[in-house]
N, C-alpha and C positions, 0 to 999 in steps of 0.2 A: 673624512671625518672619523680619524679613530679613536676620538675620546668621547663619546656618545654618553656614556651612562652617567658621565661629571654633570653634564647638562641635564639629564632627567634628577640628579639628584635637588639640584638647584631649583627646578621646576616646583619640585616636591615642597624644599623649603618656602619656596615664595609663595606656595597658595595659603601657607599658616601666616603671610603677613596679616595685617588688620587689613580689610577691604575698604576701599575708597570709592564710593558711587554715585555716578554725578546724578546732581538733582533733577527732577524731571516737575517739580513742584509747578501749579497753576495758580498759587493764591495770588493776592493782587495785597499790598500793603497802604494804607489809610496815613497819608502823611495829613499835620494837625493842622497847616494853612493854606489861605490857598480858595480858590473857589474847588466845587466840586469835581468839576472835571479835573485840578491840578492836582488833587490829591489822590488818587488812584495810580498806584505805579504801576505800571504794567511789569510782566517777567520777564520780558528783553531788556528794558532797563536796567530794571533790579540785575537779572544776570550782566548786564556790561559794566556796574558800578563793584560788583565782586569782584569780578577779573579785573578792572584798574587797581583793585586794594591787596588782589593776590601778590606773593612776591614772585619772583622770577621762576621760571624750572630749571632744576641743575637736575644732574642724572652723578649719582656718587657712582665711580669706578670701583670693582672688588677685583684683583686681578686673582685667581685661582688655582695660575698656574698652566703650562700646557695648554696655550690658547683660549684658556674656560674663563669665562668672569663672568660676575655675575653684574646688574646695574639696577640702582635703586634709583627710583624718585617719587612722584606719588604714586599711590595705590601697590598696585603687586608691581612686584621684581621682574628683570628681563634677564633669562639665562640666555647665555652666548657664548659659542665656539666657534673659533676662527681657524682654517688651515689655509692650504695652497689650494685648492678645488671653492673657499668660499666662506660662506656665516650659515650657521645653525641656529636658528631661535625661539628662545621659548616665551610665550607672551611679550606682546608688544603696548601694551600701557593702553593710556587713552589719546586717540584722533589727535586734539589739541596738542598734545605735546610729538609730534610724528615727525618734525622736522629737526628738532633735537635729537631722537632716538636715533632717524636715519644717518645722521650728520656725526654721531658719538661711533657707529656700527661703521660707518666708513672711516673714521681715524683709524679703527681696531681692524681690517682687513682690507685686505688688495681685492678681495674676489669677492662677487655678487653674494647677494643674501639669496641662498639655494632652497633655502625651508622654513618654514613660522611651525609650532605647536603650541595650538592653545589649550593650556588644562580642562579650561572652560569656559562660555561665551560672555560672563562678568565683562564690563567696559573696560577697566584697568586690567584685564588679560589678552583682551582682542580688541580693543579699542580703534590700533592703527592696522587694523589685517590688511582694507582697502591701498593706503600709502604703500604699506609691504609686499602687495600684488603687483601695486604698480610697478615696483623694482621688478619684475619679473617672479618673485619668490610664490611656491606653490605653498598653501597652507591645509595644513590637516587639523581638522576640528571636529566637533562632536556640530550636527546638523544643526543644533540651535544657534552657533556659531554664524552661522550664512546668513540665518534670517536678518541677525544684528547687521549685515551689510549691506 
């Protein structure tokens, strides 16, 4: 990995995106018909009625150059350097989208994903840490990191 400092620069940039953070909201919405009990929507409802109306996840390619690119979708950015020994990465989004990210990070390299660094424990910087363990990948994070998994 001898282009190391391209990735922390990226890192740097994508913590200045706008943060994207998923809801954790409890309220319950009062639909107008209905007996009582039909008019209370619950928050897994309401949460599965959002994700049908979300549009799909793409992950835009930035290529950088020299194995580095950078990859945009929601929330923060994912910095990544590719060589012969492996993937370097910075932030991995959130959970939901982990099979995309892992599936876009295997186009871009032959060798295992070696490392994750998370700026910080934000969902859309360390979201998918758990998937990226599972590849084998060691992640280095600030402790509040861990708690989140």
């Amino acid at each position: 990995m001898k282009y190391l400092i391209l990735p922390l620069f990226v890192a740097i940039a994508g913590c200045s995106a706008p943060e994207a953070q998923e809801s954790k909201s409890e309220d319950h919405q009062v639909k107008p018909s209905g007996t009582k009990a039909e008019q209370v929507e619950k928050p897994a409802e309401k949460q599965a009625a959002k994700q049908d109306e979300a549009p799909p996840y793409t992950l835009k390619r930035d290529d950088l150059g020299a194995g580095v690119y950078m990859l945009s979708g929601r929330g923060g950015n994912i910095g990544l350097s590719v060589g012969d020994d492996g993937a370097f990465v910075i932030d991995d989004q959130f959970a939901r989208f982990s099979d995309t990210i892992l599936a876009e990070i295997d186009a871009l390299s032959d060798g295992p994903i070696r490392f994750v660094i998370n700026t910080h424990y934000h969902g859309d910087h360390s979201g998918s840490n758990q998937e990226m363990r599972d590849t084998g990948a060691d992640i280095v994070a600030h402790d509040n990191v861990r708690v989140r998994m």
